[in-house]
C-alpha positions in Angstrom: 40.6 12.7 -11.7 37.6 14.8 -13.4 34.7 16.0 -11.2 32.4 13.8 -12.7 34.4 10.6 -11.8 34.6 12.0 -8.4 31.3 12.4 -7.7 30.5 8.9 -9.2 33.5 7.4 -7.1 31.9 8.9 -3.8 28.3 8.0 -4.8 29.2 4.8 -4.8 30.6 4.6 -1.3 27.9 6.3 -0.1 25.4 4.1 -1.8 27.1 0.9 -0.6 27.1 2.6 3.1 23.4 3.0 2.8 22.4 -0.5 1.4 24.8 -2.2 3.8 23.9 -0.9 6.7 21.1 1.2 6.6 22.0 4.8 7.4 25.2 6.6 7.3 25.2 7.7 4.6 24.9 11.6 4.7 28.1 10.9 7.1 30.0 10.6 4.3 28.5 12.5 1.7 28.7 15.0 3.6 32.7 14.9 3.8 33.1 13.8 0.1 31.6 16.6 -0.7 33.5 18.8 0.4 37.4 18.0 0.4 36.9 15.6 -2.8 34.6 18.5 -4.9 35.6 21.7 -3.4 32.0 22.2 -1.6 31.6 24.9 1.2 30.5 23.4 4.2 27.0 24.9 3.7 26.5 23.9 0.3 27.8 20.3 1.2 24.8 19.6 3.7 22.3 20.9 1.3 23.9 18.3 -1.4 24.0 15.7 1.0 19.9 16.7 2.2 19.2 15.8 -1.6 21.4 12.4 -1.7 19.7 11.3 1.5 16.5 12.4 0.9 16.0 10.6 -2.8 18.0 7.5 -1.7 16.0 7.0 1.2 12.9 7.5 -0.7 14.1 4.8 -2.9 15.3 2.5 0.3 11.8 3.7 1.6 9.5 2.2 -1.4 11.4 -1.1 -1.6 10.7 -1.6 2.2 6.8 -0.3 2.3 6.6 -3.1 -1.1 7.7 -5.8 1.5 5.2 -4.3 4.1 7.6 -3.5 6.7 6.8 0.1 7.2 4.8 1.0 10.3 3.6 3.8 8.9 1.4 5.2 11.9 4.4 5.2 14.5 6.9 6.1 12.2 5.1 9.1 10.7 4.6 10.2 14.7 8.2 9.8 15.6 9.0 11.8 12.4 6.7 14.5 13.2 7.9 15.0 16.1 11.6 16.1 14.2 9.3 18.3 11.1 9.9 21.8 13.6 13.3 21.1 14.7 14.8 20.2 11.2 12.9 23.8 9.7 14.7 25.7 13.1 18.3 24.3 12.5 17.9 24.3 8.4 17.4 27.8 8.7 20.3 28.4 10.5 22.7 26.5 8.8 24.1 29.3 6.6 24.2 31.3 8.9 27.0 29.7 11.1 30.7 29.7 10.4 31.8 27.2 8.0 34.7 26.2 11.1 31.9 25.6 13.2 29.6 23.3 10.9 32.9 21.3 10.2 33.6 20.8 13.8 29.8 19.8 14.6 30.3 17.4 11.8 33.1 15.6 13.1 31.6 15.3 16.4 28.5 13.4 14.6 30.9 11.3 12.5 32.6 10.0 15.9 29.3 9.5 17.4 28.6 7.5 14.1 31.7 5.4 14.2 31.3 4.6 18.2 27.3 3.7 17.9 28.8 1.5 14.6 31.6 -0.3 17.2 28.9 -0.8 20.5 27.6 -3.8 20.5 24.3 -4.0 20.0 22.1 -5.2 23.1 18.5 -5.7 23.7 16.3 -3.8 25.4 13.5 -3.8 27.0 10.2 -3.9 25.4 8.6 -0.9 26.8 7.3 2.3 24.3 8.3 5.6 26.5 6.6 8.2 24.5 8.1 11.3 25.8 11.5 9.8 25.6 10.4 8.6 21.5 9.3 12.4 21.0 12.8 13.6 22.3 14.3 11.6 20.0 12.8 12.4 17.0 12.7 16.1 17.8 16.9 16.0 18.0 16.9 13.6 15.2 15.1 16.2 13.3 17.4 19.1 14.5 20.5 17.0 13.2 19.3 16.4 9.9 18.5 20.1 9.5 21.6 21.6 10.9 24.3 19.1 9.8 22.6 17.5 6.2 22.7 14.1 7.3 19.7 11.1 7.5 20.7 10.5 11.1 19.7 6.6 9.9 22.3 5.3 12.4 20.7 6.6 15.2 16.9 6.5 14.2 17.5 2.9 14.5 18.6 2.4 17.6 16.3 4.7 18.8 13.2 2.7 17.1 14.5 -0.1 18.7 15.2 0.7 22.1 12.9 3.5 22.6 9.4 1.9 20.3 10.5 -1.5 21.0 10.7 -2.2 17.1 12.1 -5.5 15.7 15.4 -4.3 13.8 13.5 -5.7 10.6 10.9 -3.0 11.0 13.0 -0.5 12.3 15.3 -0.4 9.4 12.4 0.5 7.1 10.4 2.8 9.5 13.6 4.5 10.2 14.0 5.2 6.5 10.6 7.0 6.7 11.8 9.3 9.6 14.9 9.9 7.9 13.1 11.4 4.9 10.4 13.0 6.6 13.2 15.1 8.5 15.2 15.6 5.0 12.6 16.3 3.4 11.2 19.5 5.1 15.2 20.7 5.9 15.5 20.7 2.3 12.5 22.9 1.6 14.0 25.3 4.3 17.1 25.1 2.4 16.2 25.4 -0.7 13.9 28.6 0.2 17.0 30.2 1.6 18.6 30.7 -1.9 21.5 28.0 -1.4 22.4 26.7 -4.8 22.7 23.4 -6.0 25.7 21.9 -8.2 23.2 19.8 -10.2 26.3 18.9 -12.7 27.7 16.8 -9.3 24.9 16.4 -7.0 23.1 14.4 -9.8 25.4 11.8 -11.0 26.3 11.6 -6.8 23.0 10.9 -6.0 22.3 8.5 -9.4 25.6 6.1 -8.0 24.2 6.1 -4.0 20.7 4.9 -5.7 22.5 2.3 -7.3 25.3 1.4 -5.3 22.5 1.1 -2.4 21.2 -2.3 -4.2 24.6 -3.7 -4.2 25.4 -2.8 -0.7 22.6 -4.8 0.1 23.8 -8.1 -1.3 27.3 -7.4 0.0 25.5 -7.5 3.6 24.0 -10.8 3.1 28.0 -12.1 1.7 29.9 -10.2 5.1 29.9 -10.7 8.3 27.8 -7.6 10.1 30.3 -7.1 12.3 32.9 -6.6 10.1 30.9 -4.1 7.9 30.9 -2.1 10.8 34.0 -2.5 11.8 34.9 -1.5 8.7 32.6 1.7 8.6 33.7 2.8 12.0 36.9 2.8 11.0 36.2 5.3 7.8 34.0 7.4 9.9 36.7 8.1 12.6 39.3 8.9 9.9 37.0 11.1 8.9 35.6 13.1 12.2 40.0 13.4 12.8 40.3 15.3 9.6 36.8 17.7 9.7 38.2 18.4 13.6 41.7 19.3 12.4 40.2 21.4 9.7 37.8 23.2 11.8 41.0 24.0 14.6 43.8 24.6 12.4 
């Protein structure tokens, strides 16, 4: 199969992730990336910091048009991640490749657990030391590892702001590219090239995969999307772990 089918192919599955279920999606680019096109593990979390970051922006508009953006909290909980995402984007190259790969898989089984919990409601009280925590290690994921960290921004909105999921779908889509947006600039300062030739078609079939992820959310049942997802996301955390050992 060419490269360019690849990258379309994996786009795709990224995009679908993303509209479905709103985040998860550098989880998998991240992975695609870099057993299906031959990406060091470096260069695969910039890629994936330029997916996320323009298909979140996308995901982003399309939720401040519908006014479900709360702009003011969500730009606080983001800037509480801006210093933590520069710190571990600057460090990224500089760690093994074995060691990146095994962080990796440890966030992808993370993923595919949070995706299998049951989701259940807490209580409506904003902690606002416990909100800047989180956003500061949110940020420090997105730097060091490429992804959005979308499946756990929106817990985190929920539980720890006392968001409606509604809102905290689109405000966590504004954290998510806050954080990808400034470990990209780090990244992209530190001389790490870019295979526009793949990254670009990738990122053109996440954009519009995303919109038909969305309808297939409103067809399926949530809980098997996420069943699903998990399921992918643990296949994939046992083969970067493998990988990083062997």
């Amino acid at each position: 199969m060419s490269e360019l089918i690849l990258a379309l192919t994996a786009g795709g599955v990224v995009g679908l992730a993303l509209g479905a279920l709103g985040g998860g999606g550098g989880v998998l680019a991240v992975p695609a990336l870099i057993y299906l096109l031959g990406f060091t593990p470096v260069e695969a979390t910039t890629a994936s910091l330029l997916i996320v970051t323009v298909t979140s922006l996308t995901a982003l508009y399309a939720h401040a048009r519908a006014g479900a953006v709360r702009w003011r909290s969500g730009a606080l909980f983001a800037a509480a991640g801006v210093l933590p995402a520069a710190a571990t984007a600057s460090l990224a190259d500089r760690l093994p490749g074995a060691l990146l790969t095994a962080a990796f898989a440890g966030v992808a089984g993370l993923a595919a657990l949070r995706m299998l919990r049951p989701d259940t409601p807490e209580p409506a009280t904003v902690r606002p030391l416990k909100a800047a925590g989180t956003g500061a290690g949110l940020g420090a994921l997105t730097g060091l590892l490429g992804v959005g960290g979308g499946f756990l921004a929106v817990p985190a909105l929920v539980g720890v702001l006392a968001f409606e999921l509604r809102a905290a779908v689109a405000t966590g889509l504004l954290v998510v590219s806050v954080n990808s947006v400034v470990s990209l600039a780090v990244r992209g300062g530190s001389g790490t090239g870019v295979d526009w030739a793949v990254v670009a078609p990738f990122t053109a079939a996440a954009v519009l995969a995303a919109w038909d992820g969305k309808r297939l959310a409103a067809k399926m049942p949530d809980a098997m999307l996420r069943r699903v997802f998990a399921g992918v996301l643990l296949a994939v955390a046992v083969l970067m772990l493998v990988d990083a050992v062997r």
